[in-house]
N, C-alpha and C positions, 0 to 999 in steps of 0.2 A: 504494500500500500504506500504510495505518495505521500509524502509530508501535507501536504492539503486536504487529501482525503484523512489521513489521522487527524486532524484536528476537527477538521468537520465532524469525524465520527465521534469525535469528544466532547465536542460540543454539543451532538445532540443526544451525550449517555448523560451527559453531566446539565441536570437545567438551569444550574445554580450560575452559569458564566455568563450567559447572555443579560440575564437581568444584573449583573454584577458591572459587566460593561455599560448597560444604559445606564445604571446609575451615576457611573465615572461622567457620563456625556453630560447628565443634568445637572451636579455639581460644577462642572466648569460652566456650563450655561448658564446657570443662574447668576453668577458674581458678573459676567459678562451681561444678560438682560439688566442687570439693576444698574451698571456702569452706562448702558448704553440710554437706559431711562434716566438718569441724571444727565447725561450729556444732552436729551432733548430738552431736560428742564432749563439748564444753561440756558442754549443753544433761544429758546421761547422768551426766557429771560434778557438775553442779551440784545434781542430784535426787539423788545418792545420797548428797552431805553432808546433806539435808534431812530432818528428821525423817518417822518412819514413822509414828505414834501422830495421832491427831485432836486429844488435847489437848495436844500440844508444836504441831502447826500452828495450834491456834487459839491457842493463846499470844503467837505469831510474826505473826499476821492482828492481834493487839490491841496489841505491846509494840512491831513496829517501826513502823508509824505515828506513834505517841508519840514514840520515841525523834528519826526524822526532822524529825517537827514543834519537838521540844526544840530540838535539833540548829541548824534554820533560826532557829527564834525568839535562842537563845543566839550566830550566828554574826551576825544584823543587828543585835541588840543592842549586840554588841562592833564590829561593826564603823562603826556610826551611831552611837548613843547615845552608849554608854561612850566611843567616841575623839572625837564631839567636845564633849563636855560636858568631857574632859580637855582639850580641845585651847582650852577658852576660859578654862578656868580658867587653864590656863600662860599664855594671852596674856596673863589680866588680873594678873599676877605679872611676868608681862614687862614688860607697861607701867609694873605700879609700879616697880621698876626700874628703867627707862627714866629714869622721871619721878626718882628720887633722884637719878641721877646728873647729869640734869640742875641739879638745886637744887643740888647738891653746886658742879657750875662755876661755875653766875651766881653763889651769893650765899658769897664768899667768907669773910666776917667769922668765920666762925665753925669755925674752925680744929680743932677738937676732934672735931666732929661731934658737939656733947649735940644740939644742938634737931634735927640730921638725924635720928637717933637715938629722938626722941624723939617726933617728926612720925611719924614709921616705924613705932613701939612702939605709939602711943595710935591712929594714922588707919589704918594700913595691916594690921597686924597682922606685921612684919617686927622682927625683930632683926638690925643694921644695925653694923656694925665698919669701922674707917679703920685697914687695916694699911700704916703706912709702912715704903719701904726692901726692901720683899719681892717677889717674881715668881708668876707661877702655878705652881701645882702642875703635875710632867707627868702627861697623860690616863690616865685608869686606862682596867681592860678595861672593856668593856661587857655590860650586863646580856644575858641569853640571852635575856629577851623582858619587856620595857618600854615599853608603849605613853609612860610618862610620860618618861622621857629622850628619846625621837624626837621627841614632843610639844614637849617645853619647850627642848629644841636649837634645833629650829625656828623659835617663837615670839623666841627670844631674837638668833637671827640677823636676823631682820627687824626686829626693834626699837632694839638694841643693835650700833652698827658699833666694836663695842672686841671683842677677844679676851677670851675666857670661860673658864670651867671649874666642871662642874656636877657633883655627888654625889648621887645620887637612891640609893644603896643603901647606902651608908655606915651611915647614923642610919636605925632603923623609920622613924620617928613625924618627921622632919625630914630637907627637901632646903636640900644648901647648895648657895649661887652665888656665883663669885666673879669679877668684873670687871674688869679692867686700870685703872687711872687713870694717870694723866700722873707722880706720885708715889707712886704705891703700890698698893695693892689693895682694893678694896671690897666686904668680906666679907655676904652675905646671905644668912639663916639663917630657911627659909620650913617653915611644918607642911605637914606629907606633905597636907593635906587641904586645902587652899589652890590645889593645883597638880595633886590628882588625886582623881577619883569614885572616893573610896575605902569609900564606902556601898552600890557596885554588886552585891558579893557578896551581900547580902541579897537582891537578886531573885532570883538564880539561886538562891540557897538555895531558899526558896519555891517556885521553879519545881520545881525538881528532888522535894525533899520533896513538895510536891501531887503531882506526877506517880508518886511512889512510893505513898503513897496510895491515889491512884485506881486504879493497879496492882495493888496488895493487895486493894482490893474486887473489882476485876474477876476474877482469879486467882479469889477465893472462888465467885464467881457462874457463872465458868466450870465449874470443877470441880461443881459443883453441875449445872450443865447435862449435862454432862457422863458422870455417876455414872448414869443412868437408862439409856444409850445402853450403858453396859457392860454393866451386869444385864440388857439383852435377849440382847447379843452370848453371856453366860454362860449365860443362861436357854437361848439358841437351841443352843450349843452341849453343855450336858450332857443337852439331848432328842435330839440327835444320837446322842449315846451311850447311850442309851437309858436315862436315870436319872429319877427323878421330880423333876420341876420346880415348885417354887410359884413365881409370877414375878405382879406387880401394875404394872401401865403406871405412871410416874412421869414428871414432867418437861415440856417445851411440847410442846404440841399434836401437835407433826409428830410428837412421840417416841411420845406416849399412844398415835394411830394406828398407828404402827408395831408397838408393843407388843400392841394389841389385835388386828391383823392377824394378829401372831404369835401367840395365843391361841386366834382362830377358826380358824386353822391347825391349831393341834395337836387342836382340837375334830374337827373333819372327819378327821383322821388316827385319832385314836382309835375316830368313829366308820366308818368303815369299815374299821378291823378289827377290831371287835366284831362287824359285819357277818358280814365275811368266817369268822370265827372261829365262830359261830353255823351258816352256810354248812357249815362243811368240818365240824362236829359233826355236821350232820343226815346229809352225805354217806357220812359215816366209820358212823354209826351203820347208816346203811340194809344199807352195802355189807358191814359187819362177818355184818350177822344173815345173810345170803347165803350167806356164802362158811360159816359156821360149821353152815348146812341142808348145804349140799356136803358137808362133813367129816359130820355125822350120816348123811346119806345113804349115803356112800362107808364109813364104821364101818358100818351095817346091813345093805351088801349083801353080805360077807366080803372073803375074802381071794382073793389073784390076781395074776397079773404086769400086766394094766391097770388093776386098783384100785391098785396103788404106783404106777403111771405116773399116776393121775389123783390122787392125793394129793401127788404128788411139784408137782403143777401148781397145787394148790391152796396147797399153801405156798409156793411161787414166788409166784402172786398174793397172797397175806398179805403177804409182806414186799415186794414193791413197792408194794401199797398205803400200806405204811408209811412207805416211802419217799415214797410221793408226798405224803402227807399232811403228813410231815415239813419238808417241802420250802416247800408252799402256807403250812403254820401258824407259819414261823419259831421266832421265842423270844418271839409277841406273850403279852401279858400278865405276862411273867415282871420283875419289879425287880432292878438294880443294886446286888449288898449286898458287902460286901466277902470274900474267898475265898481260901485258903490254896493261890496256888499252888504250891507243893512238893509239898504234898500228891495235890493234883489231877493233877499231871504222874510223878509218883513211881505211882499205881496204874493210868493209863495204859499206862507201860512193865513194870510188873509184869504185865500183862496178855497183853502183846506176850513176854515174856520165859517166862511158863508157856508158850506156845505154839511155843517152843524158837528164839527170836530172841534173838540175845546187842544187850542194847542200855544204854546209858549214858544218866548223866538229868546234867544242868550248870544250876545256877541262880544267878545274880549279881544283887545287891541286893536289895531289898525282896521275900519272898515274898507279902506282903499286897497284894493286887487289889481293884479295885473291877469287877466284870464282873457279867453276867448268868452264875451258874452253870451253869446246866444248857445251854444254849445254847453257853456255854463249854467244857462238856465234851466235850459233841457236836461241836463242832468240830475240837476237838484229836484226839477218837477218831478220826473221819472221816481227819485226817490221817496219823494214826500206823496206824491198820486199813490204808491204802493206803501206805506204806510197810510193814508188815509183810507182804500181801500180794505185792509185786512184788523186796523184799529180803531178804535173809539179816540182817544188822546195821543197828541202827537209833541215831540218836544226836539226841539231842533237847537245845537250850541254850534257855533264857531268860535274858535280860537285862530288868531293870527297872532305869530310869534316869530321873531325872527326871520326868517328863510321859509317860511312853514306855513301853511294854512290846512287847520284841520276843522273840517265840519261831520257833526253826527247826527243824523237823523235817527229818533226812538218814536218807538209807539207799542201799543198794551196786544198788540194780535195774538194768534198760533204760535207765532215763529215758524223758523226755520230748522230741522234738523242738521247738529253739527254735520254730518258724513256729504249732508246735499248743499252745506253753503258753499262750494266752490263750484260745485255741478249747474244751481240756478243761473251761474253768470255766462254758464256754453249757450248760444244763437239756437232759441227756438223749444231748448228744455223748459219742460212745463210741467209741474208738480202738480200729483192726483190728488193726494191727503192733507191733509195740517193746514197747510197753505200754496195759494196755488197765484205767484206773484203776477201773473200775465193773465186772469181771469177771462175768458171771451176774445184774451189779442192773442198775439203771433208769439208770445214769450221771447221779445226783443226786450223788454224792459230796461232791466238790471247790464243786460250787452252790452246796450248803447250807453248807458251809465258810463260801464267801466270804460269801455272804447274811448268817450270823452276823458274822462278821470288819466287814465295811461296816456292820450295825446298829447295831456298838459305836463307828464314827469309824474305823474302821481298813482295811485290806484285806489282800490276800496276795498275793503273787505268787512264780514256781517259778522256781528257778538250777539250776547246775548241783551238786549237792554234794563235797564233799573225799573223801566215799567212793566215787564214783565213777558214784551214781544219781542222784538228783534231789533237793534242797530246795526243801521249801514253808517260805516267811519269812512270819511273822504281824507282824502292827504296827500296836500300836492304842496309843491314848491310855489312859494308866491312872492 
């Protein structure tokens, strides 16, 4: 037998391996599922501090590059240049130093220290003191962050085997040092710029300032890129709403296209419903002269219980034509102008309320609208017709708020079962039971409702009401 075949065969004498192996696979899967569910956590986390807008991310795509590259540039600088361009100057301050104190042992004649003093002053650039009888000072604290005290500590230990004591923050513009001698102290009093790149701010100035600069241009160029890419977005979205749009492509290439895309867009959209609108004239025209020979004829041949029966049918067909017509033609053609609705909502329920419905009108914020009117009105009728219809009491709120205009029509009927309030708003569904929203019509109703509601950016959708029947909620951008 095969080595493959013994195992297999072992595998299936022995049950205990298999399930022994899955388990190995689940323990390593699971630390890996919980690794991998915290990294979406992250991952969710981390996009929702990010900005939402194009031009805060393309700001972010331009300013942290910069900043990182600043960042690197400013951290190898400080950490190469600036410390050891400091770190040779403190040597070479060490050494001289070094070298006084040297001169200072061998050549003793000169007790006073002028000519050490004076070698020091003219060659060295050091101002140089012989304090007799004195100790050093004890260490003060040290600086929070000094590259040149770590520096010149340093340098001063490897050059100098005498006890020290340095003041690098004492004096701006001067570091003192001061030595131990055999008799006293030997005071040296060096410029801050002898001992440190005290010129290095200047690049980062520069750096930082160009880098803001170039910032500033870019910001401008952005935003300029920018601005064309909104005017589509506003352009696309007040044809949504059905308002008149002047809109001119602006901006690089990919935008111009975009913009023109969206122009021969709205070309094709206009033209087919000039089409269509032409279409439902010639239809409306034909079937009109028809049905008005029917009524002439039915007037000519007198009176009768099946001349009302066939008059009774002909205005039934009149008003679902109108309906259908209604339906097919929208609110095409009609413009965006602004429209009082208090008003509009106020002879609405005046309507409903001659017809012996007690009903309330509630309006908050702004009654001035920007809507397609007549479309607007047709809409509201349809809702309020169908609540006065299936209710006793009707109660109608608008709210305009912000960006928003929301209107709800209530009343005390049947209602609507949840599973059919999406179903009522399909062309020509018509409910057997509860409530039946198209009573005698075409069950165009609620259609045409929504079809206006969606033309304008908005939709509808039906709750349950506080009266105890159905709400229809309007919500459209205004």
């Amino acid at each position: 037998m095969s080595r493959i075949g013994a195992d297999t065969a072992t595998g299936a004498e022995h049950g205990g391996a298999r399930p022994r192996g899955r388990g190995v696979l689940r323990a390593l899967w699971r630390p890996l599922a919980t690794s991998g569910a915290a990294y979406d956590r992250s991952a969710s986390w981390l996009a929702s501090l990010m900005p939402k807008g194009l031009y805060a991310r393309s700001l972010i795509i331009i300013i942290a590059p910069i900043v990182l590259l600043q960042s690197i540039i400013a951290y190898i600088f400080m950490e190469r240049h600036w410390q050891t361009v400091t770190m040779r100057l403190s040597s070479a301050v060490s050494s001289d130093v070094a070298a006084l104190i040297d001169v200072w042992e061998t050549y003793p004649q000169d007790p006073e220290g002028r000519t050490l003093r004076r070698i020091a002053a003219q060659r060295l650039g050091l101002d140089v003191e012989i304090i007799r009888g004195v100790d050093l000072p004890p260490p003060g604290p040290k600086p929070f962050f000094s590259i040149l005290d770590a520096a010149l500590s340093e340098q001063l230990g490897a050059r100098i085997s005498r006890p020290y004591w340095i003041d690098t923050v004492g004096r701006s513009n001067l570091v003192e040092i001061r030595v131990k001698l055999d008799d006293g102290v030997m005071r040296v009093m060096a410029r801050r710029s002898q001992t440190y790149a005290s010129n290095s701010h200047i690049f980062l100035l520069w750096m930082v300032g160009s880098s803001l600069v170039l910032m500033g241009i870019a910001i401008l160029f952005l935003r300029n890129q920018i601005r064309p890419i909104t005017a589509l977005a506003d352009a696309a979205e007040s044809y949504g709403k059905g308002r008149d749009v002047e809109f001119r492509p602006r901006g690089a290439r990919e935008v111009r296209k975009a913009g023109h895309a969206f122009i021969e867009m709205k070309r094709r959209i206009e033209r087919a419903r000039d089409q269509r609108m032409t279409m439902l004239n010639g239809v409306s025209h034909d079937l009109r002269t028809i049905l008005t020979r029917f009524k002439l004829s039915l007037a000519l041949i007198g009176k009768g219980e099946e001349i009302e029966d066939l008059r009774r049918d002909v205005d039934e067909m009149s008003r679902m034509l109108e309906g259908y017509l209604a339906f097919a033609r929208g609110d095409a053609g009609e413009q965006a102008v602004e429209t009082d609705l208090r008003a509009l909502v106020e002879e609405l329920v005046g309507d409903a309320m001659r017809h012996g419905h007690p009903a309330t009108v509630r309006i908050e914020g702004d009654a001035t609208v920007i809507v397609r009117p007549d479309a607007f009105r047709r809409m509201l009728s349809n809702l309020v017709s169908n609540a006065a219809r299936y209710g006793e009491r009707i109660a109608v709120d608008a709210v305009h708020e912000g960006r928003w205009l929301t209107v709800t029509v209530d009343d005390d009927g049947p209602g609507i079962p949840e599973a059919m309030r999406e179903e009522v708003f399909k062309p020509f569904v018509r409910l057997d039971e509860a409530r039946n929203q198209d009573e005698g019509g075409s069950g165009l109703g609620l259609a045409i409702a929504r079809d206006i509601a969606r033309a304008h950016g908005g939709d509808i959708s039906l709750d349950d009401s506080p009266l105890g029947g159905l709400r229809a909620t309007v919500r459209l951008p205004a």
